[in-house]
N, C-alpha and C positions, 0 to 999 in steps of 0.2 A: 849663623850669628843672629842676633838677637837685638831687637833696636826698640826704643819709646817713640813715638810720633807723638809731639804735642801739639795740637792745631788752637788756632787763636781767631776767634770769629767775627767778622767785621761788626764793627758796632753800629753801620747802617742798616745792616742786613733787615729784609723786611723776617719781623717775628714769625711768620706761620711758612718759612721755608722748609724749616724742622720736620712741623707734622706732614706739611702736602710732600716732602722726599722721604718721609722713613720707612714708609713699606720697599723701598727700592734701594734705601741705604742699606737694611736690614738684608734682604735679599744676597746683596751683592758679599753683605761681611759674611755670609752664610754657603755662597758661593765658592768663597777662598777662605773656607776655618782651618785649612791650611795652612797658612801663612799667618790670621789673626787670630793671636789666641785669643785675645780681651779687647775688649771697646767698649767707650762709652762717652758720656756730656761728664764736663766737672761740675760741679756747684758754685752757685756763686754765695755771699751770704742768706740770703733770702728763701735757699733752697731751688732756684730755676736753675735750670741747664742749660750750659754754658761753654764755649771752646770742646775742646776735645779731647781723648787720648785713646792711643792704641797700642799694644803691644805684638810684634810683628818678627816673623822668623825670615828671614832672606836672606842671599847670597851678597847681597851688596846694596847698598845705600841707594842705590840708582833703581833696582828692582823696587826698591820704598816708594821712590817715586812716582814711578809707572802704577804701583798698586793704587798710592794716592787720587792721582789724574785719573784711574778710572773709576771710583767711586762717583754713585751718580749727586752724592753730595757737593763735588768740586765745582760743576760750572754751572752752578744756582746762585755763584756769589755768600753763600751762607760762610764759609774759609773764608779769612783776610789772610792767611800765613800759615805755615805748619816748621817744626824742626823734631829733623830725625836726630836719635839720640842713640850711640851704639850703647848695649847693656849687658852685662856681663851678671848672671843667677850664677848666685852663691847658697841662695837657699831658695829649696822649693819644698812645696806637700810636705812639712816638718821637718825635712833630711837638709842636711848642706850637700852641695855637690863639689864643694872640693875639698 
């Protein structure tokens, strides 16, 4: 199955959590490209990066979890929130799939 993680980032968070965890956030998405096919920051108007999304292959919502929680972005405080979204691809690479 196939789920959206949209993460929502404290707006206390200190600004340089980002750069001082990305070589280890990067790492870990790279660890499991498995399971994520895509990730990244949104935008906010301004063009800075901002909350997050992921698109994520797993047996179950709860395995979302567990992927989330070990991401070494989680207990940096830089996340105030995340919501898994189940997603159902109807088109990909030009084709529909159903």
């Amino acid at each position: 199955m196939h789920y959206v993680v949209l993460f929502t980032d404290a707006p206390d968070a200190d600004p340089d959590i980002r750069t001082t965890h990305m070589a280890a956030h990067l790492d870990f998405l790279e660890r499991n490209a498995d399971r994520v096919a895509a990730a990244g920051p949104l935008s906010d108007p301004a063009q800075a990066g901002r909350d997050g999304l992921w698109i994520v292959t797993a047996d179950t919502p709860d395995l979302v979890t567990q992927l989330i929680h070990a991401d070494p972005f989680w207990p940096t405080g830089l996340r105030a929130s995340y919501a898994i979204i189940p997603w159902r691809r109807v088109f990909a690479a030009g084709s529909r799939l159903i």
